[in-house]
Residue, then its C-alpha position, 0 to 999 in steps of 0.5 A: x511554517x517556521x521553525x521547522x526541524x529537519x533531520x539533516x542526515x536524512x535530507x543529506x541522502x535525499x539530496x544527494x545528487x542535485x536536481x537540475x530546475x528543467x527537471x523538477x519542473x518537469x516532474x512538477x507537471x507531471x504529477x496532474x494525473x488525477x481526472x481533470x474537471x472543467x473550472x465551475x461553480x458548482x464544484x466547490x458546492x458538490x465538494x461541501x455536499x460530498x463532505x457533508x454526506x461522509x461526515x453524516x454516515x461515518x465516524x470522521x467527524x470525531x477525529x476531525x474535531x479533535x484536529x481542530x483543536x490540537x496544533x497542526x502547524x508545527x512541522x515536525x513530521x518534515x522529519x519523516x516525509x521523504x517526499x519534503x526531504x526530497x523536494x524541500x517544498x513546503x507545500x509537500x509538509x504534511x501537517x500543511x497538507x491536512x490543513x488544506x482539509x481541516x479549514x474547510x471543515x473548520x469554515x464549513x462545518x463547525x459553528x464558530x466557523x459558520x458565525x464567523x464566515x457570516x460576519x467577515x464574508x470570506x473564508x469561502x471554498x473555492x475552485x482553486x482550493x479544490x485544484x490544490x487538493x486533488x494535486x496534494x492528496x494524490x502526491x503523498x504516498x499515505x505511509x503514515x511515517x509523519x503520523x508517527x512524528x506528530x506531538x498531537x496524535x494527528x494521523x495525517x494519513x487518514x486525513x490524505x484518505x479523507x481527502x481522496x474519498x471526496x474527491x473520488x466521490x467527485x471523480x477526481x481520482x487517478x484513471x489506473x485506479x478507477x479503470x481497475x476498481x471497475x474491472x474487480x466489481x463490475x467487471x466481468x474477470x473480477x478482478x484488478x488486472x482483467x485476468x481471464x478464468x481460463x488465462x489464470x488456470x492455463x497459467x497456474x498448469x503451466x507452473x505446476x509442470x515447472x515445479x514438478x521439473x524443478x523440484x521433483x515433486x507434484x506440488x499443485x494449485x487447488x481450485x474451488x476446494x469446499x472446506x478448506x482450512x485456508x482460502x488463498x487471495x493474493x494479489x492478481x498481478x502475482x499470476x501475471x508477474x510474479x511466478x516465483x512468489x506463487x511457486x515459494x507459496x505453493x511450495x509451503x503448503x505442499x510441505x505442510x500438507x495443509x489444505x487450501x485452496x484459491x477461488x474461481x469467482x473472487x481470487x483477487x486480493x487487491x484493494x483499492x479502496x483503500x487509497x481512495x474510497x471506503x465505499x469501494x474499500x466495502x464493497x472489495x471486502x465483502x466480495x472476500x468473505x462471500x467467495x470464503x463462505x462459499x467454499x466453506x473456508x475457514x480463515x482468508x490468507x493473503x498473499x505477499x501484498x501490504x496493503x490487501x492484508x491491511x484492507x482484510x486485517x483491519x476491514x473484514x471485522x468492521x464490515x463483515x460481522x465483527x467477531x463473526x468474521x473469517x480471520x485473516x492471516x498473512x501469509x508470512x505469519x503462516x509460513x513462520x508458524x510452520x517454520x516454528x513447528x518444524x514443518x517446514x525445512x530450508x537450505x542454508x547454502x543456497x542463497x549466500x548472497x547479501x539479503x535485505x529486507x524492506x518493510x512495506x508500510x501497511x504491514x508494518x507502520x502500525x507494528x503488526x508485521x515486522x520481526x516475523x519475515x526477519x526470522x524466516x529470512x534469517x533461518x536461511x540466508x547467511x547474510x542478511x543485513x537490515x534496513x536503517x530505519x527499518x520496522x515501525x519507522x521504515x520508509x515507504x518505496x516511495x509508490x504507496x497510496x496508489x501511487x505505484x499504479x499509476x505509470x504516467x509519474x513514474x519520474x515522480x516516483x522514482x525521482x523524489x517520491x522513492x529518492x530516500x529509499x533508493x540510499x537506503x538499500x545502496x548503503x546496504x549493499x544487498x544483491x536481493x531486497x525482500x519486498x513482501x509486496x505486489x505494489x512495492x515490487x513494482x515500484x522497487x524495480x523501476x526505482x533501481x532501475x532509475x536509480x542505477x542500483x544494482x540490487x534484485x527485487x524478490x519476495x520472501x517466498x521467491x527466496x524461500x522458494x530456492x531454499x526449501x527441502x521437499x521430499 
């Protein structure tokens, strides 16, 4: 890996306090939180015979083809990876990371690679190569910002997905998100955080008196209405955690005057099949439009949550009927339209403070959710004040893939994987940073915390919420 180009001011803020050695080899230990397997042969047979089967039922191939032959070794996307800024370790480049991938599909599965494993006798999977993958791919936070940088188009991020799928298929996968994902499809709460019905109803009671109290007027929860327009998912760990967002989206609806509704079978948005296996990823998305369909809801609305609105935007069409699939809306998109149409009216000079905005990855990377929690925030707070880079180029809290789930690495996270990120929101000098996102929330929270920043970490409808005129 040569001449590889670095954005010198980024690496400048990532490295802006030194790491001590003890440390880093600490935290070095600390990331091998995947499931652990005994050293055997078969493991690297199992991994060709899983990769086999992925190829054989799905599309991967043709993107795989395509890396092959295109250059994956320049190095470029060094300058967007906030995890190589932060350790400066060539193992954690990204373009180095996909190879680990793309030469056993090389080797193992494309003739010339075949013909000449046979005649040199090497190249051959091994155990170590396994181990090497499961620590890399459970590393990278997926945010796809590399992707971005690449001169060849190569998505570096659906390649670390790949990678997952395989190894999940192999149970190498990180316990938090094997334990949660059970507990959603198998489970007998359905859902991420193993919330009772009657824990879930006591708590949405218990808010409805606290908004009366506060805003004077019966907003309510509605619950396993048939018809409604909208059929609410957000994140469960919202019902749990994060009251004030629940309250901000309640408060919405009720100043609308819309109907909606939250099921009682499947209320969960979360997803974690997207950070490890389409199969799950599937299922999760199926269990979305059942419970739609059987409320008769016409359009699923996700919460404040980035990756459950990406999984539902861009999976529900794919396996769900295509174009007769329930659209999907996010709620921030909701909210702005209602905002737009004068239906919704906010206060001014209650949040005076310095606000900015982050903008989690699987919402914004790809361009779709950007500029519309930007106008909503600006039409109330007096003194916003933006990200650099923000938008397409904005850099991940340093928990995304999954990452975030996992507490065992929370030095990882906060000390190298969210190390940039931390600069970037103490150059801003904000009281509150909007993230509109369970799992960016969490990870925020304990990056400031770790960080020393003082900066509170909100969603947009916990402000919104402050803000809102209700009659």
């Amino acid at each position: 890996m040569n001449n590889i180009l670095i954005d010198e001011e980024a690496k400048q803020k990532a490295f802006k306090s030194p790491k001590k050695p003890e440390v880093m080899e600490k935290q070095k230990l600390s990331v091998r939180y995947h499931i652990e397997h005994p050293v055997t042969e078969d493991r690297p047979r199992r991994f060709l015979e899983v990769m086999a089967a992925v190829l054989r039922h799905s599309n991967y191939r043709f993107a795989l083809d395509h890396y092959i032959r295109v250059t994956a070794k320049c190095s470029r996307c060094t300058t967007r990876c906030q995890i190589y800024l932060a350790t400066g370790d060539s193992k954690d480049i990204p373009c180095y990371r996909s190879e680990l991938l793309l030469r056993v599909y090389r080797r193992h599965f494309t003739p010339g690679g075949l013909l000449k494993g046979r005649i040199t006798g090497n190249g051959y999977l091994t155990d170590e190569d396994i181990q090497e993958m499961a620590e890399s791919f459970w590393n990278c936070t997926a945010c796809r910002r590399c992707s971005n940088e690449c001169p060849s188009g190569i998505d570096h991020g659906l390649i670390t997905h790949l990678g997952r799928y395989i190894l999940s298929e192999m149970d190498i996968s990180p316990r938090a998100l094997v334990v949660s994902t059970r507990e959603q499809l198998e489970g007998k709460t359905k859902n991420t955080s193993a919330i009772p019905l009657p824990a879930l109803k006591d708590t949405l009671e218990f808010l409805e008196e606290d908004m009366e109290e506060e805003k004077g007027v019966p907003i309510k929860f509605p619950l396993d209405v048939e018809g409604a327009d909208y059929v609410f998912f957000p994140a469960v760990s919202d019902f749990l955690m994060e009251a004030e967002t629940l309250m901000g989206n309640a408060a919405v609806f009720y100043a609308t005057g819309d109907n909606w509704t939250i099921g009682t079978k499947f209320h969960d948005g979360i997803n974690y099949g997207l950070f490890m296996s389409d199969w799950h990823l599937q299922k999760i998305v199926r269990e979305v439009v059942k419970e739609t369909r059987r409320l008769k809801g016409k359009i699923v609305l996700i919460g404040e949550c980035g990756h459950a609105s990406r999984s539902a935007k861009d999976f529900i069409p794919t396996f769900c009927g295509g174009k007769d699939a329930p659209p999907v809306l996010n709620i921030m998109e909701y909210t702005l339209q209602a905002l737009r149409e004068g239906r919704i009216k906010l206060d001014p000079n209650i949040v005076t403070e310095v606000v900015t905005y982050h903008d989690p990855c699987n919402i914004a990377r790809k361009g779709w959710i950007i500029d519309q929690p930007r106008e909503i925030l600006k039409a109330f707070c007096k003194n916003f004040v933006d990200m650099k880079p923000n938008g397409m180029d904005g850099v991940c809290c340093g928990g995304g893939g999954g990452t975030v789930s996992i507490d065992e690495i929370r030095p990882y996270r906060t000390t190298i994987g969210g190390k940039y990120k931390a600069e970037i929101i103490r150059e801003t000098g904000a009281k509150y940073c909007v993230a509109p996102c369970a799992n960016c929330k969490k990870q925020l929270r304990e990056l400031m915390e770790d960080q020393g920043i003082d900066c509170e970490i909100v969603g947009l409808h916990d402000l919104l919420y402050k803000a809102i005129i209700l009659k």
